[in-house]
C-alpha positions in Angstrom: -0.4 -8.8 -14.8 -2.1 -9.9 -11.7 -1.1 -8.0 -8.7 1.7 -10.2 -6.9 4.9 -9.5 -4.4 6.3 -6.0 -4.8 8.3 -2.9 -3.1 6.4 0.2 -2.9 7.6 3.4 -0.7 6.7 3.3 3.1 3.2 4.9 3.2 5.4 7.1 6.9 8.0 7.9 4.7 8.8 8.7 0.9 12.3 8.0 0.8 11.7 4.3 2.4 10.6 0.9 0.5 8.3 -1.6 2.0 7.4 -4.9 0.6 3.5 -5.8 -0.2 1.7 -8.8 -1.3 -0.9 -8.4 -3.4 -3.5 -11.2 -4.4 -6.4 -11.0 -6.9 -9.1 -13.0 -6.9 -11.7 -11.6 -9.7 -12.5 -8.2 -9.0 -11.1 -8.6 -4.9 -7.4 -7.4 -4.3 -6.2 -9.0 -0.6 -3.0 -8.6 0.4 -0.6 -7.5 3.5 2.4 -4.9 3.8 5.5 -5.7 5.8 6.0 -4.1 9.0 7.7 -0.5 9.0 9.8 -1.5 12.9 11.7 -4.1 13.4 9.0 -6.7 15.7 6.1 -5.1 14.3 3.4 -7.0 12.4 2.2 -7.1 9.2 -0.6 -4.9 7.9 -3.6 -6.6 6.4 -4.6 -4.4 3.7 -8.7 -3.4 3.3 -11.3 -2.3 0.9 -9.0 -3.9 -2.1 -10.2 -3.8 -6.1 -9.0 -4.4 -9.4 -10.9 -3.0 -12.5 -9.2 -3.6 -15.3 -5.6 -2.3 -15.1 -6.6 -0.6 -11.8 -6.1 -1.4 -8.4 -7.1 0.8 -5.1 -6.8 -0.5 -1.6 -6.3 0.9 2.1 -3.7 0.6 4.9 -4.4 1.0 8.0 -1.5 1.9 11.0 -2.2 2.7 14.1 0.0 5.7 16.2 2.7 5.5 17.6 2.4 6.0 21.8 -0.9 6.5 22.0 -0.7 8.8 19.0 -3.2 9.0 16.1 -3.2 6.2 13.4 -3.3 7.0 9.7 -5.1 5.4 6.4 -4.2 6.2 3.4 -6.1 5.3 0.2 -3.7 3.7 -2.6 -5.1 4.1 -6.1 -2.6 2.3 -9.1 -2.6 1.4 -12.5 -1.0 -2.0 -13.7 1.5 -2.2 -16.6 3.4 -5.2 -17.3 5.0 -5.7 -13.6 5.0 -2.7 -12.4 2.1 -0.9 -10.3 1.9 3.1 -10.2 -0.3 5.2 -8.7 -1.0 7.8 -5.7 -1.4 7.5 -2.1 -3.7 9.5 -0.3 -4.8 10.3 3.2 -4.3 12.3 6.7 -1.2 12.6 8.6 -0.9 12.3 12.3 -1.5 15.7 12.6 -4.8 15.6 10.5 -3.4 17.3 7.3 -4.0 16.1 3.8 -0.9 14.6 1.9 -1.0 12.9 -1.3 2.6 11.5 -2.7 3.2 8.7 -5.8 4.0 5.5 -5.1 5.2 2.6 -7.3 5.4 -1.1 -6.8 7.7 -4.2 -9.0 7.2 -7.4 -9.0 9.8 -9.2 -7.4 11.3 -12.0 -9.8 11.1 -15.5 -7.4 
């Protein structure tokens, strides 16, 4: 499966969904995540790979008023439509968290 249009949980919060788009291009993954607020703007995702079954990219956010942004690393492995993995990173608060993620392809 080449990476395409999914859902994956809101890298702010676990119990949210967020749509991604995923492209591949050889060994380059490109893609953007829908905005978490209504009126805010997509984010362009960076540093994107696939290796085989296995994809790893970052999003970037910044803070919210004034506060500190977060990345967080996404690392998956592709089966069939589906995309699971881990994403890891700082909160706003500097702390470590780490949490599972999954992403479908949506049927067009």
């Amino acid at each position: 499966m080449a990476p395409g249009p999914g859902r994956c949980p809101a890298a702010t919060a676990p119990d949210r969904t967020a749509s991604i788009k995923l492209k591949a291009d050889g060994d380059k993954l490109t893609g953007e995540m829908a905005p978490f607020r209504e009126g805010g703007e997509p984010t362009k995702i960076t540093d994107g790979k696939v290796t085989g079954d296995e994809v790893t990219f970052k999003i970037a956010r910044p803070g919210r008023n004034g506060g500190a942004g977060i990345t967080q690393t996404y690392t998956g492995k592709i089966s069939g439509d589906t995309i699971t993995g881990k994403i890891a990173g700082k909160n706003q608060q500097g702390e470590d968290t780490s949490r599972e993620w999954k992403a479908t392809r949506k049927k067009e």
